[in-house]
Backbone and ligand atoms as CSV (ligand in chain L), in Angstrom:
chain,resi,resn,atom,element,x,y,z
A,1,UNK,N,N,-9.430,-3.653,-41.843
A,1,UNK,CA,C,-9.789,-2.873,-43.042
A,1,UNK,C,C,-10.934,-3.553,-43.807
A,2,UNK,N,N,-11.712,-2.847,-44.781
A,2,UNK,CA,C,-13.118,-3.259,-45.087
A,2,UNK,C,C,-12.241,-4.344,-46.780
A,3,UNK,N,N,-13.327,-4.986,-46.613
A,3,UNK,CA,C,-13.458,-5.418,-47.897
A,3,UNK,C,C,-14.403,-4.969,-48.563
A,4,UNK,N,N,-13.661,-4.413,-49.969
A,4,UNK,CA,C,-14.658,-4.202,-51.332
A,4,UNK,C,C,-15.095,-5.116,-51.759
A,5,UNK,N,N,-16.634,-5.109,-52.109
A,5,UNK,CA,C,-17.503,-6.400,-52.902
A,5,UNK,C,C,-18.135,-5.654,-54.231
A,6,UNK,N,N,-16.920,-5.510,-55.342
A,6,UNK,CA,C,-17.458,-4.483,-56.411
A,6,UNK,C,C,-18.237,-5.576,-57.694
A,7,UNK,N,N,-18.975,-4.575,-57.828
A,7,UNK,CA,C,-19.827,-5.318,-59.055
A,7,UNK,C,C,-19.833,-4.515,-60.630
A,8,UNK,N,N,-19.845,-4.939,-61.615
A,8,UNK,CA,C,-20.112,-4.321,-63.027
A,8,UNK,C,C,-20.966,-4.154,-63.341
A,9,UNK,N,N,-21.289,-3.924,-64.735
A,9,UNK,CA,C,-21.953,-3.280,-65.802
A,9,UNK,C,C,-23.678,-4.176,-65.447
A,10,UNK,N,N,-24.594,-3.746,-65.089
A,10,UNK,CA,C,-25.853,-4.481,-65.423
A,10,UNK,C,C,-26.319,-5.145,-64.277
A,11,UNK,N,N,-25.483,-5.486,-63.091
A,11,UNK,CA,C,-25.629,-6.019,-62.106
A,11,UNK,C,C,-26.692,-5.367,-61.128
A,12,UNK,N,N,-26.865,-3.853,-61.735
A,12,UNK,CA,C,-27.411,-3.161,-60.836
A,12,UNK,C,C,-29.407,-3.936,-60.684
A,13,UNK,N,N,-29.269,-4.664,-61.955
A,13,UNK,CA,C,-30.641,-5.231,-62.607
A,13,UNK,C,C,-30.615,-6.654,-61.674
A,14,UNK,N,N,-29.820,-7.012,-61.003
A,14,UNK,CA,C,-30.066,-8.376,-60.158
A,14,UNK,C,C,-30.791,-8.636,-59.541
A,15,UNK,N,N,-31.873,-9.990,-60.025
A,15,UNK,CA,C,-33.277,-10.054,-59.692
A,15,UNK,C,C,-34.139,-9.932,-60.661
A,16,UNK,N,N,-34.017,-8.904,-61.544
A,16,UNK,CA,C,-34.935,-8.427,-62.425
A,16,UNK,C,C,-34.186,-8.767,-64.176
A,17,UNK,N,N,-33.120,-8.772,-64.074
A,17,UNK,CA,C,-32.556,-9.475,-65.501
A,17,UNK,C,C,-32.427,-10.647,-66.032
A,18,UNK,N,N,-32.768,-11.649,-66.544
A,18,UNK,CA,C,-32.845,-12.815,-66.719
A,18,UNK,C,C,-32.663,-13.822,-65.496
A,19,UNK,N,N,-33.810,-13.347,-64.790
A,19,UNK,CA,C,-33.441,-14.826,-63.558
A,19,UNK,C,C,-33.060,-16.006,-64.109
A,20,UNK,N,N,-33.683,-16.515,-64.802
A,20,UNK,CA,C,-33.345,-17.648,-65.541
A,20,UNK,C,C,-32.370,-18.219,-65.363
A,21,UNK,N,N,-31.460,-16.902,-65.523
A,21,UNK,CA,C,-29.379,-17.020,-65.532
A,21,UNK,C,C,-29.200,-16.697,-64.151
A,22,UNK,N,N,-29.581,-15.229,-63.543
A,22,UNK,CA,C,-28.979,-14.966,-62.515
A,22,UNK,C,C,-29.660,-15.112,-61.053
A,23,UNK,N,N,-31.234,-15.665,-61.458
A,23,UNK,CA,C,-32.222,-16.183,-60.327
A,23,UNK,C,C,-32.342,-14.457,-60.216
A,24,UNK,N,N,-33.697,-14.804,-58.699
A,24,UNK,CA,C,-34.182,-13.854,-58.450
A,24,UNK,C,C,-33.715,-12.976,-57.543
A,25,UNK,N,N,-32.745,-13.087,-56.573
A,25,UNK,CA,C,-31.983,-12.332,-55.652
A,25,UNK,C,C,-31.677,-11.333,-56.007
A,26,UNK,N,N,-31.581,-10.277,-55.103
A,26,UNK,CA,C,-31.142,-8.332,-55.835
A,26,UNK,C,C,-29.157,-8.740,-54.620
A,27,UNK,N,N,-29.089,-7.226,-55.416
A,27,UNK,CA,C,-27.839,-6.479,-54.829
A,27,UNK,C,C,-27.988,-6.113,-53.577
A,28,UNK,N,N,-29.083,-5.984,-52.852
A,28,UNK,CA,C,-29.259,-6.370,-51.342
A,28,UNK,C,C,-29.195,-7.369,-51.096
A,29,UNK,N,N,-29.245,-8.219,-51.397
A,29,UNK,CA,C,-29.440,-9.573,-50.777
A,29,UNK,C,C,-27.915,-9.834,-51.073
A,30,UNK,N,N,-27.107,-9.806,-51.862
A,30,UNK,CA,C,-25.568,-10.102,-51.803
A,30,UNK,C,C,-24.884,-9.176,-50.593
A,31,UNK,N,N,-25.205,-8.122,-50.649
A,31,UNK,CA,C,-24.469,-7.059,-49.418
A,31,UNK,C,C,-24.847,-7.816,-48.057
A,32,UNK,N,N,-26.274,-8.545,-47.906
A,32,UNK,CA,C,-26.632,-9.200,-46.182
A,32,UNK,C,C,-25.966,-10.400,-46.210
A,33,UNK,N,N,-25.918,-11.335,-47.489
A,33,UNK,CA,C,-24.472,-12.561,-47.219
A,33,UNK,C,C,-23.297,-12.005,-47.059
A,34,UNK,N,N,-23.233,-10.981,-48.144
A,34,UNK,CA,C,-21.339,-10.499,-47.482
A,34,UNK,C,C,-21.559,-10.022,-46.114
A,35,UNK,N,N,-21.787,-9.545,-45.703
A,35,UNK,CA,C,-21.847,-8.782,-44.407
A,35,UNK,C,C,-22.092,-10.076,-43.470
A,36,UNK,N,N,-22.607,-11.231,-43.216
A,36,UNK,CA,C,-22.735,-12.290,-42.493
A,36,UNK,C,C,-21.439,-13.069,-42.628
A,37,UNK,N,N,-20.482,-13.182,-43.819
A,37,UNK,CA,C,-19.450,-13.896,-43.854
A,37,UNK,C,C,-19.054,-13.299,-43.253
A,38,UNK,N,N,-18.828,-11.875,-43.441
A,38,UNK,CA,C,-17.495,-11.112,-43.066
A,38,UNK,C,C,-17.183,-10.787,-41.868
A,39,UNK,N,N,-18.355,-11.542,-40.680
A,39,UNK,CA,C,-18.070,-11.331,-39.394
A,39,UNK,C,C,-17.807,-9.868,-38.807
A,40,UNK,N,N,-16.869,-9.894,-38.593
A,40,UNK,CA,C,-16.445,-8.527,-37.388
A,40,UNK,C,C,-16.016,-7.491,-38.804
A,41,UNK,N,N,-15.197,-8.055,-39.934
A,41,UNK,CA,C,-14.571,-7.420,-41.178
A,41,UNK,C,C,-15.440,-6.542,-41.570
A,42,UNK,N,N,-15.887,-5.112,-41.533
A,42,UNK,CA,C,-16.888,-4.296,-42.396
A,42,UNK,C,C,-16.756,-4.524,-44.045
A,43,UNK,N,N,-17.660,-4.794,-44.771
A,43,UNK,CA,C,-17.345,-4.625,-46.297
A,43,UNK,C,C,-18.325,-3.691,-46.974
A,44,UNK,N,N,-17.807,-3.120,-48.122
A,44,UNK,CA,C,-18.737,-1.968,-48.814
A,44,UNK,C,C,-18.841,-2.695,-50.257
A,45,UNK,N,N,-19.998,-2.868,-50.317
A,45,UNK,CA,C,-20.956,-3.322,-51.589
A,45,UNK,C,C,-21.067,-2.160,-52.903
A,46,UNK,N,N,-20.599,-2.378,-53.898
A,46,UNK,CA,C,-20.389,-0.877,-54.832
A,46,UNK,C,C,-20.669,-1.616,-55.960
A,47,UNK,N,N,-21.918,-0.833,-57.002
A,47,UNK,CA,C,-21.751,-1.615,-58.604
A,47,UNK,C,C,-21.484,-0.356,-59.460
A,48,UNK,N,N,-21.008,-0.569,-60.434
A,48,UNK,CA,C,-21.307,0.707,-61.439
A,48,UNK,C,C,-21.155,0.368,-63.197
A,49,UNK,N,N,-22.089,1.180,-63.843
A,49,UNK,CA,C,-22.120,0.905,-64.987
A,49,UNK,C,C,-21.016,1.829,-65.740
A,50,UNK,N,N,-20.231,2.212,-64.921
A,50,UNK,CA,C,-19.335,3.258,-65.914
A,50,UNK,C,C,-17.678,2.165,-65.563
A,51,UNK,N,N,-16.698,1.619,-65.998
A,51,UNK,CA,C,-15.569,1.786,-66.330
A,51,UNK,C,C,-14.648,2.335,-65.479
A,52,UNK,N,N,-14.360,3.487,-66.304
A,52,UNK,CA,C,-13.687,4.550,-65.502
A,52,UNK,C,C,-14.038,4.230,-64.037
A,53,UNK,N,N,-15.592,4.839,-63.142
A,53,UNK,CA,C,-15.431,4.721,-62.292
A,53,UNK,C,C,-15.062,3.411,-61.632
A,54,UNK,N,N,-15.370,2.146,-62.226
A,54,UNK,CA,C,-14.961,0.920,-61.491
A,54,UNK,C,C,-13.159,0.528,-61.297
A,55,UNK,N,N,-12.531,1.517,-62.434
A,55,UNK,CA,C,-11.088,1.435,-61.961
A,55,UNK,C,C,-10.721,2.471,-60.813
A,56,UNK,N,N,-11.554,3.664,-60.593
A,56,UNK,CA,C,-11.455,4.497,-59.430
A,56,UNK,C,C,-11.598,3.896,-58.448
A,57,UNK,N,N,-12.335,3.001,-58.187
A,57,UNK,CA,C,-12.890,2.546,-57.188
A,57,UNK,C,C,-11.606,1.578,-56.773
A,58,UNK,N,N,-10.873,0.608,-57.886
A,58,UNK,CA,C,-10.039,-0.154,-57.732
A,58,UNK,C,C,-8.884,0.636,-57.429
A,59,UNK,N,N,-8.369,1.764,-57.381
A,59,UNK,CA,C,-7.076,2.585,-56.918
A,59,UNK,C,C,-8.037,3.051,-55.539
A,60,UNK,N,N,-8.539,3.243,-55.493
A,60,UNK,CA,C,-9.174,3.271,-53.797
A,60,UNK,C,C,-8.867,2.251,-53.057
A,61,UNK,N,N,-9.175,1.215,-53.163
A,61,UNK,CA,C,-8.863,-0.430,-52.906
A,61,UNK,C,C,-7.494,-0.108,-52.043
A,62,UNK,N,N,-6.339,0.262,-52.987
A,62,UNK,CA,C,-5.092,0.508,-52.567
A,62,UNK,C,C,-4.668,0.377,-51.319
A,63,UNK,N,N,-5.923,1.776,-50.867
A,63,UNK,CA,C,-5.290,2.237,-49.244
A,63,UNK,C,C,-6.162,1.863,-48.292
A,64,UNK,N,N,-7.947,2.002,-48.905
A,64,UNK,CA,C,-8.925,1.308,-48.170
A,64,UNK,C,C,-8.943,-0.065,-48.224
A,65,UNK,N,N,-8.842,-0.871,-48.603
A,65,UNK,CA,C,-9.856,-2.115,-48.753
A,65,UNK,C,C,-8.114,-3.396,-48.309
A,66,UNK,N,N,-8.723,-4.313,-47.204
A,66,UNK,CA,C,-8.149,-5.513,-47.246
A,66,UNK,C,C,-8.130,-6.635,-48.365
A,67,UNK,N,N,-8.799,-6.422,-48.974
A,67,UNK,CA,C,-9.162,-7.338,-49.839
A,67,UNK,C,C,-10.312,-6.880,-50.875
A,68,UNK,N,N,-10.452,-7.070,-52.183
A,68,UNK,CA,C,-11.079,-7.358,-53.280
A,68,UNK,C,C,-12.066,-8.433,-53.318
A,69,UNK,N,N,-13.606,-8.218,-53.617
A,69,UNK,CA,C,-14.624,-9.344,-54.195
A,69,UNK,C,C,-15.017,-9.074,-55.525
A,70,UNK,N,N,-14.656,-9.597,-56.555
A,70,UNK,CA,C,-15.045,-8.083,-57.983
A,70,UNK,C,C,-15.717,-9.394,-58.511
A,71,UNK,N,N,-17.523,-9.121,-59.259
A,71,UNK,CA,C,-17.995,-9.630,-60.801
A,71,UNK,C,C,-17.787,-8.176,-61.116
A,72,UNK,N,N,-16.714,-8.706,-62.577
A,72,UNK,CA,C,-17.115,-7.762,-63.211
A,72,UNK,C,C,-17.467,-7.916,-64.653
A,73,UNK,N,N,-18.769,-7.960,-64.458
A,73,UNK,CA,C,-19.795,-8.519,-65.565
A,73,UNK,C,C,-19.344,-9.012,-66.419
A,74,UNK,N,N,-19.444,-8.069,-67.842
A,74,UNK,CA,C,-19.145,-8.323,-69.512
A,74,UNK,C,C,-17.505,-7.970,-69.409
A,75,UNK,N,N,-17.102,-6.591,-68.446
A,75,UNK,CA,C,-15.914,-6.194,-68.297
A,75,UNK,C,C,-14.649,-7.573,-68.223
A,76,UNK,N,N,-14.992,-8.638,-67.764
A,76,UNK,CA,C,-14.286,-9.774,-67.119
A,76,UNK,C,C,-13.639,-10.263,-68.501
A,77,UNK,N,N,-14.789,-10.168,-70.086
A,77,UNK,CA,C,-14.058,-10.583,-70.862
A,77,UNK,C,C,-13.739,-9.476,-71.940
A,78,UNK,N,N,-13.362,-8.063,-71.455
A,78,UNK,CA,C,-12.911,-7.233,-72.569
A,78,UNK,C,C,-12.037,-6.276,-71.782
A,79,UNK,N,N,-11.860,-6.021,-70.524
A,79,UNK,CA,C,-11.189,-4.960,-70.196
A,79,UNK,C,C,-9.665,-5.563,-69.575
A,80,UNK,N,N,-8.848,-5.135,-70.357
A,80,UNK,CA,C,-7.193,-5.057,-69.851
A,80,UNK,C,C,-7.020,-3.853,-69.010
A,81,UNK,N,N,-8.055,-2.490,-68.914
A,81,UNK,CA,C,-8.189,-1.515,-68.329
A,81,UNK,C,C,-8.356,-1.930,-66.645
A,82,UNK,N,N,-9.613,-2.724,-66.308
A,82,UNK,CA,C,-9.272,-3.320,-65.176
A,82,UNK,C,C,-8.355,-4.255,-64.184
A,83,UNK,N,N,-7.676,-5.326,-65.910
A,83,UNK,CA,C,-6.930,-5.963,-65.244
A,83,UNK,C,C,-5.742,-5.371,-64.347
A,84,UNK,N,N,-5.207,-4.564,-65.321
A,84,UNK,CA,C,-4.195,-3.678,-65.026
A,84,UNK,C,C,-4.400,-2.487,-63.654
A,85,UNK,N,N,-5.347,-2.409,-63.810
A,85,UNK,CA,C,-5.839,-1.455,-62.252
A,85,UNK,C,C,-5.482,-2.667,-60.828
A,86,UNK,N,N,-5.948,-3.849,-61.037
A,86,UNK,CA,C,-6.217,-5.009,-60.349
A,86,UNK,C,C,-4.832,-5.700,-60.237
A,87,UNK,N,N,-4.083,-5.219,-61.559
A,87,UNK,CA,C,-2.707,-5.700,-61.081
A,87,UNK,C,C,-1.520,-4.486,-60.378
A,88,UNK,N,N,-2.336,-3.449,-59.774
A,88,UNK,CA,C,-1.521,-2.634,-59.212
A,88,UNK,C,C,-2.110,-2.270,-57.973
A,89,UNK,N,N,-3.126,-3.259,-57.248
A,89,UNK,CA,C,-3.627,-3.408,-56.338
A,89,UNK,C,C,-3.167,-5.060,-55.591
A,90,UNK,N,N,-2.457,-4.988,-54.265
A,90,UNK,CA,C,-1.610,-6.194,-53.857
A,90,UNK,C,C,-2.134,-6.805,-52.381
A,91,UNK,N,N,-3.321,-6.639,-52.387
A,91,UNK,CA,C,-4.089,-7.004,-51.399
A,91,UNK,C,C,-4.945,-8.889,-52.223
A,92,UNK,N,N,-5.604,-9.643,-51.413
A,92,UNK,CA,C,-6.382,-10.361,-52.249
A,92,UNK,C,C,-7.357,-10.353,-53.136
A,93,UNK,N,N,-7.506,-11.120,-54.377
A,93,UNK,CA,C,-8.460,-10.274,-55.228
A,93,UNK,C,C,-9.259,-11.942,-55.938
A,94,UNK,N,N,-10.431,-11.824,-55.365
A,94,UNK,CA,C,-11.155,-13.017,-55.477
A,94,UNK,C,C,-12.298,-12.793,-56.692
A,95,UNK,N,N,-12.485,-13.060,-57.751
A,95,UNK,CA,C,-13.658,-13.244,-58.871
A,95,UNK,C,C,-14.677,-13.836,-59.286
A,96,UNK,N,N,-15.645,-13.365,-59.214
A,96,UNK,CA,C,-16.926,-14.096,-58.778
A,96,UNK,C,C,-17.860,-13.976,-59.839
A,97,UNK,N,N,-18.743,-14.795,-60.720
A,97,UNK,CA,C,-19.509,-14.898,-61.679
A,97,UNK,C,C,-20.937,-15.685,-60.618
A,98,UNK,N,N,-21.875,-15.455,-61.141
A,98,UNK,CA,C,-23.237,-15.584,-60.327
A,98,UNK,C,C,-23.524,-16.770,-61.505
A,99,UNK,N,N,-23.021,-16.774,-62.911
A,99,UNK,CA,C,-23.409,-17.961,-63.562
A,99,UNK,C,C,-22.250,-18.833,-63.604
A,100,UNK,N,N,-22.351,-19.655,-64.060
A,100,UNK,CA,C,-21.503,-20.882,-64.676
A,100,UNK,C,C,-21.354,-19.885,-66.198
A,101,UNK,N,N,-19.711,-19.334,-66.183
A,101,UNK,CA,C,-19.669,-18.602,-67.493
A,101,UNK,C,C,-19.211,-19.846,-68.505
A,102,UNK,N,N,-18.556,-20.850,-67.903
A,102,UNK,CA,C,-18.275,-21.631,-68.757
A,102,UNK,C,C,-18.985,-22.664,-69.455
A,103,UNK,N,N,-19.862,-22.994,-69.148
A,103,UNK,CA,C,-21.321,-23.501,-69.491
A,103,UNK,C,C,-22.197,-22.349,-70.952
A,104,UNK,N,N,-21.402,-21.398,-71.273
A,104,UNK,CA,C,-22.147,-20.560,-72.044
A,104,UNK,C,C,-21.428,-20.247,-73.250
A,105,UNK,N,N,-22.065,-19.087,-73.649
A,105,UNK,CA,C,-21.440,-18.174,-75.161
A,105,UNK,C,C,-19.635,-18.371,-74.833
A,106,UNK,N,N,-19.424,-18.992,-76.378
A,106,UNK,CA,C,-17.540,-19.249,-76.083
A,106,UNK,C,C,-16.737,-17.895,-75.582
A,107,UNK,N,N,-17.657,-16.878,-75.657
A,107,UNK,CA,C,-16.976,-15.274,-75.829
A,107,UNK,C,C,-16.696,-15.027,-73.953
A,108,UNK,N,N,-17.611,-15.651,-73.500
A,108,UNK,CA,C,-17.815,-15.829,-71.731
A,108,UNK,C,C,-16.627,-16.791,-71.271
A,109,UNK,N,N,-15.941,-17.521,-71.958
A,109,UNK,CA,C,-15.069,-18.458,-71.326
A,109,UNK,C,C,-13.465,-17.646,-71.169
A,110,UNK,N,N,-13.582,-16.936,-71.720
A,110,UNK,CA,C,-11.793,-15.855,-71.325
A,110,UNK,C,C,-12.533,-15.130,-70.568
A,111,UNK,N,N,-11.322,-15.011,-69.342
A,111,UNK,CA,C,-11.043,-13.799,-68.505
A,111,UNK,C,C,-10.216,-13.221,-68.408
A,112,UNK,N,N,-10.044,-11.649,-68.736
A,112,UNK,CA,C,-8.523,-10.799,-68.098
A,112,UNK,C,C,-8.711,-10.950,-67.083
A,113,UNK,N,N,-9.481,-10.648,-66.135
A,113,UNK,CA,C,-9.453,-10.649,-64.209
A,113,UNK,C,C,-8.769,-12.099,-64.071
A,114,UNK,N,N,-8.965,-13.249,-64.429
A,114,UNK,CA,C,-8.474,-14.135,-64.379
A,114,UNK,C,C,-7.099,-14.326,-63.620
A,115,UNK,N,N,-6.450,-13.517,-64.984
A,115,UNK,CA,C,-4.903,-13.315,-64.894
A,115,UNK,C,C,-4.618,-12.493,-63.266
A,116,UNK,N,N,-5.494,-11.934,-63.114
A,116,UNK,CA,C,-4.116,-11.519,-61.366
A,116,UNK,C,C,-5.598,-12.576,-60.468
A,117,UNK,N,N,-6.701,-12.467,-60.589
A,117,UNK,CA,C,-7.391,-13.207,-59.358
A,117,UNK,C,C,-6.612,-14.396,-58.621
A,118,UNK,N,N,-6.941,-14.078,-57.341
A,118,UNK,CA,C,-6.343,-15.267,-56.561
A,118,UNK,C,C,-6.947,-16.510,-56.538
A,119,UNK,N,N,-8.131,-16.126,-56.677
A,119,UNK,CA,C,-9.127,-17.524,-56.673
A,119,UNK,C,C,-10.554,-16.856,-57.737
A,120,UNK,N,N,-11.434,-18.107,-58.225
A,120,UNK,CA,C,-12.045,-17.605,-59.368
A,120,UNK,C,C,-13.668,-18.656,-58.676
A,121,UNK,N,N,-14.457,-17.954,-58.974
A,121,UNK,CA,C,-15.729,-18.799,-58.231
A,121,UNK,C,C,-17.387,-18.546,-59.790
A,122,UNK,N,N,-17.545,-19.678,-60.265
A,122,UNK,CA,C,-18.509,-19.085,-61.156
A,122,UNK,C,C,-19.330,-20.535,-60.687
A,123,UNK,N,N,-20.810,-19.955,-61.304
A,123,UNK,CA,C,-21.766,-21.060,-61.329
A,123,UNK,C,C,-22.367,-21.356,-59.608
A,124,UNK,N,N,-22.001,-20.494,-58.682
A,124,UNK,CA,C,-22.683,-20.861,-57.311
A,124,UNK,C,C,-23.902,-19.944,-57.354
A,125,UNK,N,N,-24.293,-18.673,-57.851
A,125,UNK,CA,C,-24.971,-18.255,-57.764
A,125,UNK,C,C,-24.753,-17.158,-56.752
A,126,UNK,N,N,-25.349,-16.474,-56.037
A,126,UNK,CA,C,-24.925,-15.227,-55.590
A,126,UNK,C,C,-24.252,-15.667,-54.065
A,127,UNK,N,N,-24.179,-17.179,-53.574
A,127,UNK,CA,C,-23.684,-17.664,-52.763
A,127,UNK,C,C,-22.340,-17.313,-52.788
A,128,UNK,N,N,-21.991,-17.630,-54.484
A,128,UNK,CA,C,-20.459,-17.152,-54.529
A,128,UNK,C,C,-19.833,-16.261,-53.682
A,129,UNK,N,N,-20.514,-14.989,-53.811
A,129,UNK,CA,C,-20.452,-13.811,-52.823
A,129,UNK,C,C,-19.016,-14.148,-51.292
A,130,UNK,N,N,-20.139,-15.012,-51.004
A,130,UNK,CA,C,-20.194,-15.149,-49.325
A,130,UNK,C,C,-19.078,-15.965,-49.060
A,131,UNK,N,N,-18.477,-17.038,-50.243
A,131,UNK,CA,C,-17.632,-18.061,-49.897
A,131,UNK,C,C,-16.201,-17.119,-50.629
A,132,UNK,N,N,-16.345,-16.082,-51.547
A,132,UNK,CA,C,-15.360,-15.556,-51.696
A,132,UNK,C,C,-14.916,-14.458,-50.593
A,133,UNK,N,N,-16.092,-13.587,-49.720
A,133,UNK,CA,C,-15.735,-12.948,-48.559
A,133,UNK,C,C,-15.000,-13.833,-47.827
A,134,UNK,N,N,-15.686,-15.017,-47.302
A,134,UNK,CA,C,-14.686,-16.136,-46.349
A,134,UNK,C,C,-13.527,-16.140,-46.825
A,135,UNK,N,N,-12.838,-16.502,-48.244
A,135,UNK,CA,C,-11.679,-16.992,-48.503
A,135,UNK,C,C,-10.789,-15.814,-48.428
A,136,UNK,N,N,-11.118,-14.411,-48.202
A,136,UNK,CA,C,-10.299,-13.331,-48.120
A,136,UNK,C,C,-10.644,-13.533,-46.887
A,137,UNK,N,N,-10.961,-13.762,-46.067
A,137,UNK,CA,C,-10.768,-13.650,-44.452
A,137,UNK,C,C,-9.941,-14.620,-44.233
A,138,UNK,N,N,-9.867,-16.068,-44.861
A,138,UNK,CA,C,-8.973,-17.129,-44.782
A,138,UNK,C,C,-7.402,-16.457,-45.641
A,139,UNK,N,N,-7.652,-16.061,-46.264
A,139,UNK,CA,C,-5.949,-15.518,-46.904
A,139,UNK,C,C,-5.442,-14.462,-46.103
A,140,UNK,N,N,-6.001,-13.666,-45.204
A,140,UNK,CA,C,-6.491,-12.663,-44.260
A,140,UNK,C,C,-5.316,-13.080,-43.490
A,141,UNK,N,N,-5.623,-13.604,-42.503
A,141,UNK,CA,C,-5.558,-14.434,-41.245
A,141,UNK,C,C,-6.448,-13.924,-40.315
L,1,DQA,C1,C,-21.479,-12.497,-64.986
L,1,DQA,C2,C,-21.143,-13.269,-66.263
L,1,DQA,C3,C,-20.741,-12.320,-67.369
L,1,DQA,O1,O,-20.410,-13.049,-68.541
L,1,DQA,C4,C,-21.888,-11.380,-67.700
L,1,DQA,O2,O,-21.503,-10.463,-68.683
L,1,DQA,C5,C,-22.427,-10.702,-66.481
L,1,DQA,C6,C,-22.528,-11.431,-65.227
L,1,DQA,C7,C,-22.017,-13.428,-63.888
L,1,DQA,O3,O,-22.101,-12.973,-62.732
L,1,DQA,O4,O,-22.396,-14.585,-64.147
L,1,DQA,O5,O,-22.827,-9.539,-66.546
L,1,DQA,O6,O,-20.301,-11.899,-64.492
């Protein structure tokens, strides 16, 4: 079964939004590392700026997806809406920040995703990606 590699609010700008923070790499370039971790595993790369649809996407998860890769952007520190989607999804669910959130604004250091993620990856940069696909192939078998 595929793994989801879902992304949030703004991500769609990767590359072009403050490299500074998130370097210059796009949302293609994360889909060709996931897709190289994931070996034989197909995964589908999805961002969206709406909410709603990113919890649709997470009750999809349900029946499609082996496993969960979610940034979810600003959402990570305000939505109980996702957590709760994420805690009714029982597959692995790995969380990935492209910055070091903890290195920043105190408002960046809580996470709801936190609370159900199996494992939490910030500050690698979009590498994160690729080592959180692996670790759902390693929780996998
Ligand atoms: C982010 C960190 C969040 O605080 C921020 O709102 C983002 C991206 C990251 O990948 O570093 O949009 O999740």
């Amino acid at each position: 079964m595929t793994i989801f590699i879902l992304n949030g609010p703004n991500l769609n700008l990767l590359g072009k939004r403050q490299p500074e923070i998130y370097g210059h790499e796009t949302l293609d370039d994360v889909a060709r590392l996931c897709t190289e971790a994931a070996g034989a595993r197909p995964v589908r790369l999805l961002q969206t700026n709406w909410e709603g649809q990113m919890i649709d996407w997470i009750h999809e998860a349900r029946t499609e997806a082996a496993g969960i890769v979610i940034n979810p952007g600003a959402w990570t520190h305000t939505s109980v809406a996702i957590l709760d989607a994420l805690n009714a999804y029982e597959g692995p669910v790995i969380e990935v920040h492209i910055s070091n959130v903890h290195k920043r604004e105190a408002f960046r250091h809580h996470s709801y995703v936190s609370l159900r993620a199996d494992g939490v990856i910030a500050g690698l940069g979009i590498q994160g990606y690729a080592l959180a696909v692996q670790r759902i192939g390693a929780l996998l078998g």
